[in-house]
C-alpha positions in Angstrom: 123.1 169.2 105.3 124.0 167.2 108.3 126.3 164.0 107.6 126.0 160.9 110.1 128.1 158.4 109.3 126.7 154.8 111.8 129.6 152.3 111.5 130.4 148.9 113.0 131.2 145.2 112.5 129.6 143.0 110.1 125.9 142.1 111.8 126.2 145.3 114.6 122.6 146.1 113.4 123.5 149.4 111.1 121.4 149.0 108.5 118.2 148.4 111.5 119.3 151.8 113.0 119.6 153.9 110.0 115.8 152.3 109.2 114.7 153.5 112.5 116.9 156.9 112.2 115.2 157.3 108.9 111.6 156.8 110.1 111.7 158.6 112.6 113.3 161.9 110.4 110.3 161.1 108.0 107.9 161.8 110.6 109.1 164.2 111.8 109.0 166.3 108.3 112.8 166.0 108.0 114.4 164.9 104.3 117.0 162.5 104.9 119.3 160.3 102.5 120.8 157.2 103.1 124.1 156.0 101.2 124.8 152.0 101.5 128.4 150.8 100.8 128.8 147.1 101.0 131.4 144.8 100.4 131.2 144.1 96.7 129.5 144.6 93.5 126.5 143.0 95.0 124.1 145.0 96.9 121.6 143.4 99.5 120.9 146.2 102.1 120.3 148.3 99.5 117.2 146.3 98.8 116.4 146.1 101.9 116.2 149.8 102.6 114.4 150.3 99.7 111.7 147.9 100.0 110.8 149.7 103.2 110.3 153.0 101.0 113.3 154.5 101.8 115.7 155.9 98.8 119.1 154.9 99.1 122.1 154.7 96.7 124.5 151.9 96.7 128.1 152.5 96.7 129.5 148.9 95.3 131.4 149.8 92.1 134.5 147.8 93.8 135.8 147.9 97.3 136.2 151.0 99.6 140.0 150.4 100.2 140.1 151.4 96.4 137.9 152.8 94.5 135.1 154.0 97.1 136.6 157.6 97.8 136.1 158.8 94.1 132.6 157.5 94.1 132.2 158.7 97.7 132.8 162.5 96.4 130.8 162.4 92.9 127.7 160.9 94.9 127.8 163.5 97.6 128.1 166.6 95.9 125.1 165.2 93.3 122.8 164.0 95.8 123.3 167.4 98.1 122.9 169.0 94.4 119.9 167.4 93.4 118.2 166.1 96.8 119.6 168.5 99.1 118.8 166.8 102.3 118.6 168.0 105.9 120.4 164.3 106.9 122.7 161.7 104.9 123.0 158.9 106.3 126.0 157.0 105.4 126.3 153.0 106.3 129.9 151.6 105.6 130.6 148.2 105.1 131.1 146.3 108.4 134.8 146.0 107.4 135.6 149.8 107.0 137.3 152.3 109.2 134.4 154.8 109.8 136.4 157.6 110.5 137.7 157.5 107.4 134.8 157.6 105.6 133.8 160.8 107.4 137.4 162.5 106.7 136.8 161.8 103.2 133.5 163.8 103.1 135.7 166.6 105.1 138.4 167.0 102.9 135.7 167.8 100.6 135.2 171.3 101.8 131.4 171.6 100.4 129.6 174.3 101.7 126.7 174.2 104.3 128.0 170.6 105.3 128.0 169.9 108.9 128.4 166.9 110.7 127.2 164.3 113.8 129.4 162.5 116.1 131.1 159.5 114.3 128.8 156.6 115.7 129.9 152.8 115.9 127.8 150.0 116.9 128.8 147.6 119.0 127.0 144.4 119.1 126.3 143.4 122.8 124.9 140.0 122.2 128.2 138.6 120.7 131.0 141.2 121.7 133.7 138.8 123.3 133.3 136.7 120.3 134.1 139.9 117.8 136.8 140.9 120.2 138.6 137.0 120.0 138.1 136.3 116.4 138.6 140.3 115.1 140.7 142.3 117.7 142.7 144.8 116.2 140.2 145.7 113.7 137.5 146.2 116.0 139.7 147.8 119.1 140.4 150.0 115.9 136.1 150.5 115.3 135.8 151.5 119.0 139.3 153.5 119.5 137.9 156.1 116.6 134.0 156.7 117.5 132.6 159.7 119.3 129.7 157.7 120.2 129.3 154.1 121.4 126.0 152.4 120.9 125.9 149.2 122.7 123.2 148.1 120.3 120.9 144.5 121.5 120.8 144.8 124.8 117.4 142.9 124.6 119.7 139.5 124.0 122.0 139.8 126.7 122.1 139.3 130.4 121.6 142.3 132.8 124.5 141.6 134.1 126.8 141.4 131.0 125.8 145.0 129.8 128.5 146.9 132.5 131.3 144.5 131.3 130.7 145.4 127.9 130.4 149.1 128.8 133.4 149.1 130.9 135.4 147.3 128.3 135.0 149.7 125.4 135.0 152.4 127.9 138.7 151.7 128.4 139.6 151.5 124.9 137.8 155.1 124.0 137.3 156.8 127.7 136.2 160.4 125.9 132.8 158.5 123.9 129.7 159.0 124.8 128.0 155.6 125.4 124.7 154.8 125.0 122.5 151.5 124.9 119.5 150.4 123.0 117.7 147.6 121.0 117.4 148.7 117.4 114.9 146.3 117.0 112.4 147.1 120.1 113.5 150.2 122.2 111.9 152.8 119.9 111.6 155.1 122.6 115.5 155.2 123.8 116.3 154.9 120.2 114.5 158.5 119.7 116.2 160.2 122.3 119.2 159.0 121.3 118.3 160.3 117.7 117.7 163.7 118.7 121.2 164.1 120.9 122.8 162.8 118.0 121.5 165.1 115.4 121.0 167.9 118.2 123.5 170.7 118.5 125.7 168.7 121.2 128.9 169.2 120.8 131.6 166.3 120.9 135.2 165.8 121.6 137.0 165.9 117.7 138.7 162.7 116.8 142.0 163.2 118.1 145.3 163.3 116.3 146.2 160.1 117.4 143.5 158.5 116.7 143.5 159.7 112.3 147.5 159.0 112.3 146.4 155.4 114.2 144.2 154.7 111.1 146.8 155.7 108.1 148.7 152.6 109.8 146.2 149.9 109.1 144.1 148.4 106.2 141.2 147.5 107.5 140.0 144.8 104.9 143.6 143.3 105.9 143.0 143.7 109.3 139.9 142.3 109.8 140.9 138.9 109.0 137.8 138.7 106.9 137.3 136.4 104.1 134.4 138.2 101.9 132.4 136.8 98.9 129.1 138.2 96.8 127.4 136.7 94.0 124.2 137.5 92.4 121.9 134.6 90.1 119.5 134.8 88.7 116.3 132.3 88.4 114.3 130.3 85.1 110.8 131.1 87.0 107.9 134.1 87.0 108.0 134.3 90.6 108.3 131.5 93.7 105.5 130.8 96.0 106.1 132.7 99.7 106.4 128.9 101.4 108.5 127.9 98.6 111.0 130.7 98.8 111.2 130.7 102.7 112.0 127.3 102.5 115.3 127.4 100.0 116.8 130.0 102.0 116.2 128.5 105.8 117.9 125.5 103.7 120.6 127.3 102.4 121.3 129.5 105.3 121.3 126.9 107.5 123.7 124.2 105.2 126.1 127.1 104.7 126.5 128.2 108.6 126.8 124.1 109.3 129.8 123.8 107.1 131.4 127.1 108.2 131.6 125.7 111.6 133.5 122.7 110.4 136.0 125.5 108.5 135.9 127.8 112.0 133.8 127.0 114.6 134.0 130.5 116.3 133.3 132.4 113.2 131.9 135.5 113.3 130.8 138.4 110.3 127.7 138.2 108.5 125.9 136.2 106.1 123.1 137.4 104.6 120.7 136.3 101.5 118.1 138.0 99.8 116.1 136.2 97.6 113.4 138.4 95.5 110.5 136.0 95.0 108.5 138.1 92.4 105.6 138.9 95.3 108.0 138.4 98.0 111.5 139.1 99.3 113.0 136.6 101.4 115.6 137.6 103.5 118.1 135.8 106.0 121.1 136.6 108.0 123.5 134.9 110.7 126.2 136.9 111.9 128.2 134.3 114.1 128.5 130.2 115.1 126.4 130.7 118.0 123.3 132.4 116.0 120.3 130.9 114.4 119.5 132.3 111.0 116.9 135.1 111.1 114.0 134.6 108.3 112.2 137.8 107.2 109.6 138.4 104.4 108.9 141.3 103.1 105.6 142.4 100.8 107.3 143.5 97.5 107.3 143.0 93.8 110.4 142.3 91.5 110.3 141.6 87.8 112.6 138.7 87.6 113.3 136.3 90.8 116.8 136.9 91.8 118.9 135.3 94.8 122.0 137.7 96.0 124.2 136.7 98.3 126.7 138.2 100.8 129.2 136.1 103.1 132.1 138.0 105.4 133.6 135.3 107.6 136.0 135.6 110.0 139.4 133.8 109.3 138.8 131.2 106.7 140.1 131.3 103.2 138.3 133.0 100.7 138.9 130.0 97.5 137.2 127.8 100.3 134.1 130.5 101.2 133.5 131.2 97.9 133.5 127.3 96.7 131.5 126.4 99.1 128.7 129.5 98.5 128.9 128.4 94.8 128.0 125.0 95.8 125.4 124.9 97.8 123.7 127.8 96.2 123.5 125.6 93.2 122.6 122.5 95.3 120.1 123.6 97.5 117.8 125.2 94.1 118.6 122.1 92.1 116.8 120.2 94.9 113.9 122.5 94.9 113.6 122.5 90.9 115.0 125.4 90.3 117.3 126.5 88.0 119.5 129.2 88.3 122.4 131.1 86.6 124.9 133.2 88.0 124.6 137.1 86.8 127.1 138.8 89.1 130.5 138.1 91.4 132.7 140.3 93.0 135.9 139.5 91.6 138.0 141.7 93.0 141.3 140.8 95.0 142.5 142.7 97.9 145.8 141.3 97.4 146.6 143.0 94.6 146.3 146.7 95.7 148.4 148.8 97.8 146.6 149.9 100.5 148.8 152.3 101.6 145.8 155.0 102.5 145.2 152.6 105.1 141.4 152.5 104.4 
C-alpha cells in the first residue's frame, strides 16, 4: 500500500485533487482509499467524495491536535486489513501540519507500507492573501512539502504564476514544483499523478524541518477561528430551485458580514445542504471570492444542512453566533424549519498541544 498524504490551506482545492487522483486510479484498475479529516465533528467533504462514488472514511471524532493520531492508527491498520488498497489517500484538514500526519502513519511500522512525496497545495489565485492573513502557518505548509502544487493557475494572470513560484521556491528550494488546474487541466494533472505515485525518488524531510514542526501548534498558529454544526430539517425533501436558493442566500449573508468582522479574511466556508433528490453545495474561501454553487444528483433520507466555517482572525463566540443566526434566519424566511442535531464543541484552549500538531 502506497500512502499520499495532499495537504494545504483551507480552500487549496484538496478534496478536487484527491477526486481527480481517485478517478483516474479507478480507471486505471488501481484500488485506492481515501481518508477525510476535517475540522470537527461535522463532516461535509466526506459527502462530497461519496456522492461522487468514491468510499471514504471520515476522521472527525474531535480535532487532530488531540485525539486524531489514535483514530489515525486504528483506521489504517483496519482499512489496509480489510480493503487492502494499492493507494490511501489521506486529506488533512486545511489547518493541519501535513507532515505530521504522514510521521504518524511512519511511526506505525506496518508492513508493506510505502509512501509518496508529502504534497501541499498551494492556491495561486489567492496566495498573497494566505501569506498576509496566515504567515507562519502556511510558510510552515510550504517549508515541510516535497512537492509543491501551485494548484488554479486557470484564475490567475500569466504573469503572476513565476512570482508565486519563485516565492515558495525560496521558502522550500529542494520541492519539486509543479502547476495545474484541478478543475480543468486533466491532462497535466495525470502526469503529475503518475510522477507522484511513480518510483521517483525525493529528498526526505529534513531534520530541521520535523524539529521545526514539534515547535508549533498549528490550530494556534493559524489564526483560525473554526465552527461546524449540523441541522436538521421538518420536510421530505426541498425542490432543486428551492434548495439552491437558501444556500446562495445564506452563503452570501454570511460572507457579507464576515467582511464587516475582517475584510481580508481568508479560510473556507462551505455548506452542504442534502435536499432529498439533491445536494446542494457552496463554498467561498476568501473576501475577494464569490460563492461557488454546485448540485449534485443524489438521494438522502432526511434533508440535512451541515455547515463548515474556518476564518481567518476573528473570534470564534462571534463566528459561531453569527453561523447560528443566519442559519436559522435565512430557513425561517423560506418556511423552513430546522433543528440543530450536531456542533463541534470542542475548545482548543483547553489542551496542551505540546506534540505540536
Amino acid at each position: 500500500m502506497k500512502v499520499l498524504v495532499v495537504g494545504g490551506f483551507l480552500g487549496s482545492g484538496k478534496t478536487t485533487t484527491i477526486l481527480r487522483i481517485g478517478k483516474y486510479l479507478g480507471e486505471k484498475g488501481q484500488k485506492a482509499a481515501i481518508i477525510v479529516n476535517e475540522i470537527g465533528e461535522v463532516g461535509v467533504d466526506g459527502d462530497i467524495i461519496s456522492s461522487y462514488g468514491f468510499d471514504s472514511i471520515e476522521l472527525t471524532n474531535g480535532c487532530i491536535c488531540c485525539t486524531l493520531k489514535r483514530d489515525l492508527r486504528y483506521t489504517v491498520s483496519q482499512l489496509k486489513k480489510d480493503f487492502d488498497p494499492q493507494i490511501l489517500i489521506i486529506e488533512p484538514t486545511g489547518i493541519a501540519f501535513p507532515a505530521t500526519i504522514r510521521d504518524e502513519i511512519m511511526l506505525m511500522n506496518l508492513d508493506d507500507v510505502d509512501f509518496a512525496p508529502l504534497v501541499t497545495l498551494v492556491d495561486g489565485s489567492r496566495f498573497k492573501e494566505v501569506m498576509k492573513e496566515t504567515k507562519q502557518f502556511s510558510q510552515r505548509q510550504i517549508i515541510d512539502a516535497e512537492v509543491l502544487a501551485i494548484n488554479k493557475i486557470d484564475l490567475i494572470e500569466d504573469l503572476y504564476i513565476p512570482v508565486v513560484e519563485s516565492s515558495i521556491k525560496q521558502l522550500n528550494p529542494e520541492a519539486e514544483i509543479v502547476r495545474f488546474s484541478a478543475k480543468a487541466d486533466y491532462e497535466e494533472l495525470s502526469g503529475f499523478i503518475e510522477q507522484l505515485l511513480g518510483d521517483v525518488v525525493y529528498p526526505k524531510l529534513t531534520e530541521r524541518k520535523m524539529n521545526a514542526d514539534k515547535e508549533l501548534n498549528s490550530i494556534q498558529c493559524s489564526n483560525m477561528a473554526t465552527y461546524a454544526s449540523e441541522y436538521s430539517l421538518n420536510h421530505d425533501y426541498l425542490e432543486s430551485e428551492k434548495a439552491q436558493s437558501i444556500v446562495s442566500n445564506l452563503m452570501e449573508g454570511l460572507k457579507k458580514e464576515i467582511i464587516v468582522m475582517n475584510p481580508e479574511f481568508v479560510g473556507h466556508m462551505k455548506v452542504i445542504l442534502q435536499a432529498g433528490t439533491v445536494n446542494v453545495r457552496s463554498s467561498v474561501t476568501g473576501a475577494e471570492e464569490k460563492p461557488q454553487i454546485e448540485t449534485i444528483e443524489s438521494y438522502s433520507s432526511k434533508p440535512s444542512v451541515k455547515i463548515l466555517s474556518a476564518v481567518s482572525n476573528v473570534s470564534r463566540s462571534e463566528l459561531m453566533e453569527l453561523v447560528d443566526f443566519f442559519v436559522k434566519e435565512i430557513f425561517t424566511n423560506h418556511g423552513v424549519k430546522i433543528v440543530k442535531t450536531a456542533i463541534h464543541q470542542h475548545n482548543h484552549d483547553s489542551h496542551n498541544h505540546s506534540e505540536g500538531v
